[in-house]
LOMIFI-719343 format. One record per atom (N, C-alpha, C, O, CB): x, y, z. Coordinates in steps of 0.2 Angstrom, whole numbers, plus 5000, padded with zeros to 4 digits. Each point is the difference from the previous one (the first is absolute). Glycine has a CB too. Layout:
XYZ;...
This chain:
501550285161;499549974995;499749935003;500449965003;500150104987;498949935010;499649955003;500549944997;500350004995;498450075006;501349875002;500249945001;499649954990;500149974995;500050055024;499450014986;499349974992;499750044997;499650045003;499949885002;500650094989;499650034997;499449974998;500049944998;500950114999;498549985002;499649974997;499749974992;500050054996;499950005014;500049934988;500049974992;499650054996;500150014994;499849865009;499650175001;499650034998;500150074998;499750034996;499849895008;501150115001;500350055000;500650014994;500250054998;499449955014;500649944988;500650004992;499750004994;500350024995;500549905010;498550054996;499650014992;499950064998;500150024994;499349895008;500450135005;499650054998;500650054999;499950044995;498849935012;501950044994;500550025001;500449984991;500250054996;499849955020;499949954983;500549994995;499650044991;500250024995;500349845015;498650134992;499450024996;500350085002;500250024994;498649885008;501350145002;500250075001;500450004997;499850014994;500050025015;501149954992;500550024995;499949984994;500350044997;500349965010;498949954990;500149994993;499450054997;499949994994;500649885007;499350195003;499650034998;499449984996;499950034994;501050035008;498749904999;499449954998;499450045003;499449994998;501149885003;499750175003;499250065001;500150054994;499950065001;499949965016;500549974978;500150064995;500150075000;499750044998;499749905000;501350065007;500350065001;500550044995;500250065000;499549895011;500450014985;500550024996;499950064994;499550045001;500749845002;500150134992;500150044996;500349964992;499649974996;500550125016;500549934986;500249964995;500249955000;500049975006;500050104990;500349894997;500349935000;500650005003;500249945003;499250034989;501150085007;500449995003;500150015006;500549975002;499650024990;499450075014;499949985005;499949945001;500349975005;499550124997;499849874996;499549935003;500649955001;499949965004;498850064989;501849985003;500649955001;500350035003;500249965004;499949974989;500350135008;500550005005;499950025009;500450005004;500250024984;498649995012;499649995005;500049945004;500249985005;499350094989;500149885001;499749934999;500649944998;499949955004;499050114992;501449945001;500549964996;500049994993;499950054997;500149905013;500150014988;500249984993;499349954998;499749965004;502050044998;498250014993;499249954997;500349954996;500350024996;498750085001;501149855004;500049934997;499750004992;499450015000;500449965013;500550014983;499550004994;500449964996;500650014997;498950115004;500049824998;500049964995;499350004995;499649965001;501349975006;499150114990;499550004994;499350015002;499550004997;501449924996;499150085015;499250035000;499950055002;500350054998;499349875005;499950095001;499650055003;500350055008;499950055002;498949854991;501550055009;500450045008;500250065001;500250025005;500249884997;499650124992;500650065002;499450064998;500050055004;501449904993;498150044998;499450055000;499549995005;499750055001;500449964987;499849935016;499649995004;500450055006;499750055002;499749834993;501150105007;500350035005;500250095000;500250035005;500049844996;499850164993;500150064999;499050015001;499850045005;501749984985;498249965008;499150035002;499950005006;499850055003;499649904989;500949975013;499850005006;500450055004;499750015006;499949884992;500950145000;500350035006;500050084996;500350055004;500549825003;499150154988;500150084997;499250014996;499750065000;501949944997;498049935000;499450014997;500250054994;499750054998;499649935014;501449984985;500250024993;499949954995;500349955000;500550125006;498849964988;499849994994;500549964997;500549995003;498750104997;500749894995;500549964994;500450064996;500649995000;498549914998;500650145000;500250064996;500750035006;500550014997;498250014996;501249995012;500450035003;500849975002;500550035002;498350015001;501049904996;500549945003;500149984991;500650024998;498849915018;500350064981;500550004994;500550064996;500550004996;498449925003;500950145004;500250074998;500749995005;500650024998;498150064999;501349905010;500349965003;500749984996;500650025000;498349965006;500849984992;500649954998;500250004994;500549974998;499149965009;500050114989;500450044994;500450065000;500250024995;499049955001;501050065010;500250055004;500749975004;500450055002;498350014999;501549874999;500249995005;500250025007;500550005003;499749974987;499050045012;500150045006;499949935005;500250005006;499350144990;500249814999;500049935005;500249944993;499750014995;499150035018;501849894989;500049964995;499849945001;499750005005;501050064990;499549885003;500049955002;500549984998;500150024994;499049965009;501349975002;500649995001;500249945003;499849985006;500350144995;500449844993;500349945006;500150025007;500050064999;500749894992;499350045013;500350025007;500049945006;500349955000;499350164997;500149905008;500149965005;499949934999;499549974997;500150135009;500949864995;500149914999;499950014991;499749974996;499549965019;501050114983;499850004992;499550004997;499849974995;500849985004;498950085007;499250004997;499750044998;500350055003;499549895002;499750084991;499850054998;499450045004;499450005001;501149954991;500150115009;499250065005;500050064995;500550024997;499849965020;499250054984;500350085000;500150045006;499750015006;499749984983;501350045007;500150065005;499850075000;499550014997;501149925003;499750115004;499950074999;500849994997;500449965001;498550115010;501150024984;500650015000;500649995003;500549964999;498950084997;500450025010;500650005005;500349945001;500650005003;499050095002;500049844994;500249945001;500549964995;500449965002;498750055003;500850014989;500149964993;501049985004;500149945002;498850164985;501449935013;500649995001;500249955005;500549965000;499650144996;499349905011;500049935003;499949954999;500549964999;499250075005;499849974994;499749954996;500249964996;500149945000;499350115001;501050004992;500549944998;500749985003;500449964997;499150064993;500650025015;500649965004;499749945002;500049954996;500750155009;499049895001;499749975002;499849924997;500149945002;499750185002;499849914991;499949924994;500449994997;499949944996;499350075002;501450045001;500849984995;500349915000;500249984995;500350175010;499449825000;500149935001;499649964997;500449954998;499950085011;499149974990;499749954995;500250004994;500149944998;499150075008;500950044988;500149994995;500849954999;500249964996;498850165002;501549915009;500749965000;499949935000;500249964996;500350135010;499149914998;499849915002;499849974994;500249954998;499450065013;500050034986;499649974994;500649984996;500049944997;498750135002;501649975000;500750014994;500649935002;500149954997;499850215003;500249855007;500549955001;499749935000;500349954997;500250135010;498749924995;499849944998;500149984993;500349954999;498950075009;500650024987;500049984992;500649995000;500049964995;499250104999;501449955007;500650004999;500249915002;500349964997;499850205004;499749835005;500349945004;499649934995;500349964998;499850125016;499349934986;499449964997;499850024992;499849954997;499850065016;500450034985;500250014989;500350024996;499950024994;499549995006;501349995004;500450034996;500350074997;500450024996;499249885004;499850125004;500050104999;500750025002;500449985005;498350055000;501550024989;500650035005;499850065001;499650024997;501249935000;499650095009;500150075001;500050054992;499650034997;501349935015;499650024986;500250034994;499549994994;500050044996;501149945008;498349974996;499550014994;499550045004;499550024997;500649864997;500050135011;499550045004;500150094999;499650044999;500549855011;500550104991;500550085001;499750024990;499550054999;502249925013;498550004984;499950024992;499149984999;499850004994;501749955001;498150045010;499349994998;499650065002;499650034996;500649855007;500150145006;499750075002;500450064995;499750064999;500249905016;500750024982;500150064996;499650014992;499950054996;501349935010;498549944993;499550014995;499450035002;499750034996;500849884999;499450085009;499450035003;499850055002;499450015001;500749925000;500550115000;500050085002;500150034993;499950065000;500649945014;499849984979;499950034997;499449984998;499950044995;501249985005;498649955000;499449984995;499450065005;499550014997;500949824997;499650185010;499750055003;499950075001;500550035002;499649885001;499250124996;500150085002;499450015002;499849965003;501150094990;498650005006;499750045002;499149954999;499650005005;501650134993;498849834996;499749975001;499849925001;500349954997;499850154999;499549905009;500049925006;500049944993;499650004996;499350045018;501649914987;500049934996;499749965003;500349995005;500550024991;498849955003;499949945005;500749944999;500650014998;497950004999;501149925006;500749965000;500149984991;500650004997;499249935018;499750064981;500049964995;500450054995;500449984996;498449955007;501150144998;500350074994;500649985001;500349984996;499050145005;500949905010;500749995000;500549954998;500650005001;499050065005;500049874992;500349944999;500150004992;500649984998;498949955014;500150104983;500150024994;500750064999;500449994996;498249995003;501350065005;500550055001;500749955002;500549994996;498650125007;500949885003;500849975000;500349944996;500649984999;499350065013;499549924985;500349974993;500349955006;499749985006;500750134981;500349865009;500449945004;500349995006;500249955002;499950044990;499850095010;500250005007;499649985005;500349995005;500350084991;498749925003;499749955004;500249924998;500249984995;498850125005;500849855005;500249955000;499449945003;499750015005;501450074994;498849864997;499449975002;500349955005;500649984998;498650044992;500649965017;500349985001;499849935002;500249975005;500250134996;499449874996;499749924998;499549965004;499550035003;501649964994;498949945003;499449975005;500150035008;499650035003;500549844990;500650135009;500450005005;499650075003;499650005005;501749934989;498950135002;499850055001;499250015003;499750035005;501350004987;498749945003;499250015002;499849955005;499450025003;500450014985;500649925014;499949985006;500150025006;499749995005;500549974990;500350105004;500150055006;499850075000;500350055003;500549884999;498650054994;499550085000;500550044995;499950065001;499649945013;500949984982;500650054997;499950004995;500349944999;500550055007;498950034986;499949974995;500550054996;500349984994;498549965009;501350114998;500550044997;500650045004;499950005006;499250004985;501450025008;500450055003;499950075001;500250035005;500549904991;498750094998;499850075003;499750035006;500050065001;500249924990;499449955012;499850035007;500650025005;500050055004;498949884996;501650034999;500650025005;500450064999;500350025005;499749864996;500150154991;500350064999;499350075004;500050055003;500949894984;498550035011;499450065000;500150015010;500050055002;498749904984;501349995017;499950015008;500850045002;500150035005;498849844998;501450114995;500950025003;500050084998;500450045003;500349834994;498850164995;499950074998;499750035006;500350055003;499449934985;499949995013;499650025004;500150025008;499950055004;499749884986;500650005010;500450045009;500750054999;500350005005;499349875003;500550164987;500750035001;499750064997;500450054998;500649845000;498250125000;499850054999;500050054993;499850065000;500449905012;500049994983;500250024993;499449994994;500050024994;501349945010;498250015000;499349994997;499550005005;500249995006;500249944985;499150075007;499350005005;499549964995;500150014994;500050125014;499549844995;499449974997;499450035001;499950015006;500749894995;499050124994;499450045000;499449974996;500149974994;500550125007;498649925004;499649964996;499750024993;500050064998;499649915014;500249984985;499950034993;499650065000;500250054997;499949854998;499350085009;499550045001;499950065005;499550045001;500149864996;500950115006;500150045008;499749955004;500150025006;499850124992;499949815001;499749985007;500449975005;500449964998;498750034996;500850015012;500449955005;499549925000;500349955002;500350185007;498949864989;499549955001;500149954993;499549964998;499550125011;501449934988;500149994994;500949954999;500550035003;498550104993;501049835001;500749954997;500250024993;500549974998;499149915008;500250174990;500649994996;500450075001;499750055002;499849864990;501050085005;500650045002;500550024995;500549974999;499449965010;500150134989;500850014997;500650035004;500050015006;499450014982;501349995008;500550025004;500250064996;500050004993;500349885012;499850174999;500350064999;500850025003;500149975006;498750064992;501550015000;500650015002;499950045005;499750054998;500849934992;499750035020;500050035002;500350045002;500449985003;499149964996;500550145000;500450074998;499550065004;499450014998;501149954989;499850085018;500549965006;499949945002;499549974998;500750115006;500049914998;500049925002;500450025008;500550025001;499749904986;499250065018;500250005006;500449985004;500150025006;499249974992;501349974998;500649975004;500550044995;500649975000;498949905006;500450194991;500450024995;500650045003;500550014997;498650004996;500850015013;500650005006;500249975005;500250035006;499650044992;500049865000;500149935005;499450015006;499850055002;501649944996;498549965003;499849965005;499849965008;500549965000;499950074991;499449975013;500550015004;500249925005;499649965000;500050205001;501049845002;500249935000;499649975004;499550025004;501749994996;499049924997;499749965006;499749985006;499549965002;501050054994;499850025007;499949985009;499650095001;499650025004;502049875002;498550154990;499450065002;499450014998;499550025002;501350045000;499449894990;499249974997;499749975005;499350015000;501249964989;499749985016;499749965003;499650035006;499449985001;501449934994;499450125007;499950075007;499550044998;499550025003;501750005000;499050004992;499350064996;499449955000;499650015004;501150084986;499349865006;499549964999;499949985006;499450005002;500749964987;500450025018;499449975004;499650075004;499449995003;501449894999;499550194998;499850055004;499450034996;499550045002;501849995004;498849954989;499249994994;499449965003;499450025002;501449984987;499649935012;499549955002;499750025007;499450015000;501349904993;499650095011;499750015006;499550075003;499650005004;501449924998;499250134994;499750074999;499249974997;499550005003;501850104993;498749864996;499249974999;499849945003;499549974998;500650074992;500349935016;499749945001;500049975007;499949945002;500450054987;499950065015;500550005008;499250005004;499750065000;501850024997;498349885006;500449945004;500249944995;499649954998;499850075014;501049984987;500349944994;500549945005;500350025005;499850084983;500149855010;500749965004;500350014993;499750034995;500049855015;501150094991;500449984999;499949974996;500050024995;500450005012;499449924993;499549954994;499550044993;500049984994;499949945019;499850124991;499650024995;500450034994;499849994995;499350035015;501550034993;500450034998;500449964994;500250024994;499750045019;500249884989;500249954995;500149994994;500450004996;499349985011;499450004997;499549984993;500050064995;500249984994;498949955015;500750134992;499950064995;500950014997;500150004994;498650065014;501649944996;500850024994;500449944999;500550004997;499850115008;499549834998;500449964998;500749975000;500349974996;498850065001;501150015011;500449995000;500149945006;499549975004;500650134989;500849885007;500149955007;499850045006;499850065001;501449884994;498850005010;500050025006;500550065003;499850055003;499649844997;501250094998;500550035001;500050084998;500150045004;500549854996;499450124994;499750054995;499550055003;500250055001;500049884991;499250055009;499650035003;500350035007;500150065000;499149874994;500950025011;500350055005;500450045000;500150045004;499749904999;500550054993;500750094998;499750044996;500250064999;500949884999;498350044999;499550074995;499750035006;499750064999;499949894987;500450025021;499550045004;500250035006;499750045003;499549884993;501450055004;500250025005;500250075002;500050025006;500249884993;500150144996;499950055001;499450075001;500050065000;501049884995;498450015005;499350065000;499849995008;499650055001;499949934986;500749965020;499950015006;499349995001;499750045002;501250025000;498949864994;499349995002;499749985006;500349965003;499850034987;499550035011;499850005008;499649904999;499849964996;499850235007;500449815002;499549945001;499450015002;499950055004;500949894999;498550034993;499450025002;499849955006;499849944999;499950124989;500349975020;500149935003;500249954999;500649994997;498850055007;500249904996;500349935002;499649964993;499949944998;500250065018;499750044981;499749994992;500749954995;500049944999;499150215002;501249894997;500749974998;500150064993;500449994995;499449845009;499750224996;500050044994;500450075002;500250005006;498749954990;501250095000;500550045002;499950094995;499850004994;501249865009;499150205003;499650054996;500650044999;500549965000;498250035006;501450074993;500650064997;499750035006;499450005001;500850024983;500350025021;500150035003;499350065000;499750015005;501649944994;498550084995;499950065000;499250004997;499750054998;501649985001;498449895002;499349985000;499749995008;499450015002;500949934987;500350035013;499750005008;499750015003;499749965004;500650034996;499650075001;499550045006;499549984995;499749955001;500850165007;499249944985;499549984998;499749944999;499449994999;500950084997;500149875006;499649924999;499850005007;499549975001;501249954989;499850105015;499750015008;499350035001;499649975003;501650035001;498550064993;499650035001;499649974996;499449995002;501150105000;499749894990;499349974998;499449955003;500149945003;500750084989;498650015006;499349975002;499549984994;499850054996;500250035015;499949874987;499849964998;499250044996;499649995004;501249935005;499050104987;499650054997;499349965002;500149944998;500750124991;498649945015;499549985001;499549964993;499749955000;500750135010;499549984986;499849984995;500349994994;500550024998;498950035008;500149904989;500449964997;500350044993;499850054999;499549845005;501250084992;500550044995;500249964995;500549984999;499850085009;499149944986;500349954995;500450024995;500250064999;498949895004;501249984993;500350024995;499949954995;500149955004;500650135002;499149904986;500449954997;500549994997;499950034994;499449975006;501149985000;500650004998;500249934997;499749955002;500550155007;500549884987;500149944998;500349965007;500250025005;499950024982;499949895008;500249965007;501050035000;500250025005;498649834995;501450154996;500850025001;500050085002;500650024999;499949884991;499050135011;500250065004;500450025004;500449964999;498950035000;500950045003;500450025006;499949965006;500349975004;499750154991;499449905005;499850005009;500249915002;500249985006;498550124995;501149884991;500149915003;500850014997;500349975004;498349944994;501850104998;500549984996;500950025002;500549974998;498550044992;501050045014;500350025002;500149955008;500650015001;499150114990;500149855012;500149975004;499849934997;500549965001;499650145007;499549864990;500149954997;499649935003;500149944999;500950134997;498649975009;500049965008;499050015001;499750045003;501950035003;498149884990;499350014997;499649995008;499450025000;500949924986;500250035019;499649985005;499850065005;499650005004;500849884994;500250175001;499850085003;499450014999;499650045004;501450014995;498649934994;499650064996;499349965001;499550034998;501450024991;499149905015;499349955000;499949995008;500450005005;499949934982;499150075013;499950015006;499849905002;499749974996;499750205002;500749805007;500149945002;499449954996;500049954996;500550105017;498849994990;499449984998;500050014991;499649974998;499950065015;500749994984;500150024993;500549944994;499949994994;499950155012;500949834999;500349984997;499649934998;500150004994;501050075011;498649894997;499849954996;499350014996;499649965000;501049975008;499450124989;499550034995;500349944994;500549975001;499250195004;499949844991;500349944993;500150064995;499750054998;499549815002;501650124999;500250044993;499850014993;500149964996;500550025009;499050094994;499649984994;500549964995;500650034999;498550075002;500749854995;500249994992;500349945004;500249954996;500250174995;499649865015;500549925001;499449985003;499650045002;502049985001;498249904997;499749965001;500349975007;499749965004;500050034984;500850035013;500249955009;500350065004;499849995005;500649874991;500050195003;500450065002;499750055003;499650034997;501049954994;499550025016;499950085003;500450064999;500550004997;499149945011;500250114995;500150065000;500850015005;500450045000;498249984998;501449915005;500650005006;500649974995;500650015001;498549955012;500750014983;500449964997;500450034991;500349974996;498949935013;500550164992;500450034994;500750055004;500050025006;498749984984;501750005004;500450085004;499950044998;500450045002;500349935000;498850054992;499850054997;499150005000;499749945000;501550064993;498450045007;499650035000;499749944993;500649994997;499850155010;499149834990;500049994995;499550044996;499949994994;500549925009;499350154999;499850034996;500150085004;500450015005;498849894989;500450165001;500250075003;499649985006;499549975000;500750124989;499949955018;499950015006;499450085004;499950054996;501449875003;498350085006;499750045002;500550005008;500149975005;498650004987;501650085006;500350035008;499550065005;499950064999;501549934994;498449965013;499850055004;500550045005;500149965005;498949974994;501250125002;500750035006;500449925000;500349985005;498950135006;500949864983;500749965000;499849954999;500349974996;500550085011;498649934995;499949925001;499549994992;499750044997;500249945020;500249954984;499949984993;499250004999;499849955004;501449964995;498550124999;499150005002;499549964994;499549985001;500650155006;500349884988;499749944994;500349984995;500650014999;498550025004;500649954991;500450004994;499650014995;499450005000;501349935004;499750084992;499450034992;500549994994;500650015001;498750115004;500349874989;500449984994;499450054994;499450005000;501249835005;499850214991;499550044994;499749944995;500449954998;500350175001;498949884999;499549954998;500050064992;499950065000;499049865014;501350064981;500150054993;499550014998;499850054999;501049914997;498849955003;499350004996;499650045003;499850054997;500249845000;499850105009;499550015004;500150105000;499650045001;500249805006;500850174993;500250095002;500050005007;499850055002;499550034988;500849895013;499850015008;500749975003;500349964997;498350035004;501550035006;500249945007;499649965004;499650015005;501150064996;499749844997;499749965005;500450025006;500650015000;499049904992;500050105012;500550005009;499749955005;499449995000;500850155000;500249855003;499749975008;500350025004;500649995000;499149944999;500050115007;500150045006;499949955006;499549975001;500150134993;500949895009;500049945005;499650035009;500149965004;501249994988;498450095008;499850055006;499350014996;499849984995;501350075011;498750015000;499450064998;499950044993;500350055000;499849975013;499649974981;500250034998;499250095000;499450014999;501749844995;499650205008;499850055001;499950054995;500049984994;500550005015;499450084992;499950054993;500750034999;500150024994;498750025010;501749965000;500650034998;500449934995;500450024995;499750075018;499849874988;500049944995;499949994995;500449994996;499549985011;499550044993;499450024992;500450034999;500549964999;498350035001;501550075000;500150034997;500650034999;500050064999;499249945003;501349974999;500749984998;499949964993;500250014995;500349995018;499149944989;499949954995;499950064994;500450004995;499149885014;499950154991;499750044994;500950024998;500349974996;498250075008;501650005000;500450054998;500749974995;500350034996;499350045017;500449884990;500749954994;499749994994;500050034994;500649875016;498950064992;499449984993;500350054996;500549994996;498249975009;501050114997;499950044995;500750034996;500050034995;498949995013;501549974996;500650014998;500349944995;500450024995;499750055017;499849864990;500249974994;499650004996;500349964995;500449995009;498850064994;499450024995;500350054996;500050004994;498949985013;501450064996;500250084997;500549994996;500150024994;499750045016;500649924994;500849995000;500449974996;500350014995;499649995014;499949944997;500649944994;499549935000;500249944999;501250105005;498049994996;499749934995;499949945000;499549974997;501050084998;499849925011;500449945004;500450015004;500250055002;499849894990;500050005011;500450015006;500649935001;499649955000;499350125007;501549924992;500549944997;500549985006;500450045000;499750014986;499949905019;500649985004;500650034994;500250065001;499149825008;500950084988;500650004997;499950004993;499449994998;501149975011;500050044987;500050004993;499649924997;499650004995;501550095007;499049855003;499749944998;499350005003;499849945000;501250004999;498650095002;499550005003;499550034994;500350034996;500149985017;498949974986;499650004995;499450005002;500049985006;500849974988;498550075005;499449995001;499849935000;499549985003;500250134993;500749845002;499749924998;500249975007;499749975003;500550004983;500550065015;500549965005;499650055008;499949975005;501650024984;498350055010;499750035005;499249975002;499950005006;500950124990;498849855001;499349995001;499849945005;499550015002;500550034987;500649895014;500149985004;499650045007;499649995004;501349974988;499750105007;500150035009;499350044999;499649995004;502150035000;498150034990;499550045000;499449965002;499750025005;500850044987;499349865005;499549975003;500049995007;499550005004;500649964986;500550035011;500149985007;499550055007;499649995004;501749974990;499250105003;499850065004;499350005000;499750005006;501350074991;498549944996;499450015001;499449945005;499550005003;500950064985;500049895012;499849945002;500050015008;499549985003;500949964986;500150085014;500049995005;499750085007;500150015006;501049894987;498650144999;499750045006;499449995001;499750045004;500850034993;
């Protein structure tokens, strides 16, 4: 393998595996193809099931009423959805956050184990077939919830039942489901989960960490060790014993590292001549999974001004600040859905062509259809968004 790779050949390579030319099929191909969708309360995970299968709402909500795909604490404790066959990763994997959260309350308000142990037992009995939010289930367990004072609300902790609901949760005895089926949507009740994925254990540790990295590098390879990190969160030390058993190759003198059984294909790959868009959000795959904003921007592009900030480039975020235009990998513009107006503001940082237009149409028409809006995250709003919309129109 060559010494250098070129920048332009990892884009267009990394746009291939995450399937962004819309090769796909269902949702749960599209993650265990692609990886795991990121989802806090916006739009990333329907944007990315359109851009890479050009699957509807209906299909992806039927989806996830089906548990054929969920969302799930998991990686670093964060929330993605998975495919099934994942569910039992996943909450190994994220099993650690909710401990931490626990031991913290314990060190810092006085929580014990034991008001914890008698809280998840109030809480599994107060549950069955139909979803409680938090407010039902805090009516239902009565005194076994506990408020936990100034102290608590200082440290983001205002009661004990987030700590029984997340510890359910990674041990697989509950699932959280949107009220609405929607994944682009925040509220939530809890149901008892039956089967339950980990209902014949688990699996340890150190092969949790293996599977997830032979996961990671399958959607994300040429990746480093670093990258690798960033997405499971683990130590340095850690990481290298989750990887060591998969024999990753070095991609020359790059510092990124591929699975054996990519190789010739990334040796053979050529670069597609013509261009290949996609919109997608900024915590997509293609950017989120490596974490690394300066792969995705082309030199001449990074001091573009960040819409919505007054002094801030494009070089100087670590996230995308709004949803993105990927041409074969490289970052080709930005666009934010404008509610009032029904449309997308975009800016396209190049030529803009007919295959362009028309991607552009083709999302439009899809969140017109769809879902109505398009939301970075749950705190994002049409008011909070008008900033960067102005921005965009302004600067074409």
């Amino acid at each position: 393998m060559a010494a250098e790779v070129p920048l332009e050949k990892l884009r267009a390579w990394w746009f291939r595996r995450q399937a962004l030319d819309g090769s796909l099929t269902g949702p749960a191909e599209v993650l265990t193809r692609t990886g795991w969708a990121r989802s806090v309360g916006g739009s990333n995970p329907h944007l990315g099931f359109f851009a890479r299968a050009g699957l509807d709402r209906e299909t992806v909500d039927r989806a996830v009423a089906d548990q054929e795909v969920h969302e799930l604490p998991s990686a670093r404790g964060c929330t993605y959805v998975l495919p099934k066959a994942d569910f039992a990763l996943g909450l190994a994997v994220g099993s650690g956050a909710p401990e931490g959260e626990l031991a913290a309350a314990v060190k810092h308000l006085g929580v014990t184990t034991g008001e914890i142990d008698r809280l998840n037992d109030a809480v599994l009995a107060s549950l069955g077939a139909a979803p409680l939010d938090v407010a039902a289930l805090k009516t239902a367990v009565g005194d076994a919830v506990r408020h936990l004072g100034d102290e608590g609300r200082k440290r983001g902790q205002t009661t004990t039942l987030p700590l029984a609901l997340g510890l359910l949760q990674a041990r697989g005895q509950i699932r959280r489901v949107p009220v609405h089926g929607r994944l682009d949507e925040q509220r939530f009740g809890y149901v008892l989960w039956s089967p339950s994925p980990l209902a014949h254990g688990g699996p340890d540790p150190d092969t949790a960490r293996t599977e997830l990295a032979k996961r990671y590098f399958d959607w994300a390879a040429p990746a480093s060790l670093k990258h690798f990190r960033w997405f499971s969160g683990l130590t340095a030390a850690a990481a290298k014993k989750a990887v060591k058993p998969l024999g990753l190759l070095a991609v020359g003198e790059t510092g990124l590292l591929l699975p054996p059984d990519l190789a010739d294909a990334f040796e053979d790959f050529t670069v597609p001549r013509e261009p290949a868009y996609a919109l997608v959000a900024g915590i997509d795959g293609i950017h989120l999974l490596h974490r690394e904003l300066s792969r995705l921007l082309d030199p001449s592009d990074a001091g573009r001004p960040s819409p919505g900030s007054k002094s801030r480039t494009l070089a100087d975020e670590p996230d995308p600040p709004c949803p993105v235009i990927v041409d074969r990998g490289r970052i080709a513009g930005l666009w934010e859905y404008d509610p009032e107006a029904g449309e997308i503001a975009w800016l396209a940082f190049g030529r803009v062509d007919a295959a362009l237009k028309e991607a552009v149409s083709r999302a439009e028409t899809f969140v017109q259809e769809q879902l109505g809006d398009v939301r970075m995250s749950s705190l994002d709003s049409p008011r909070s968004r008008a900033p960067r919309i102005d921005d965009l129109r302004s600067a074409r």
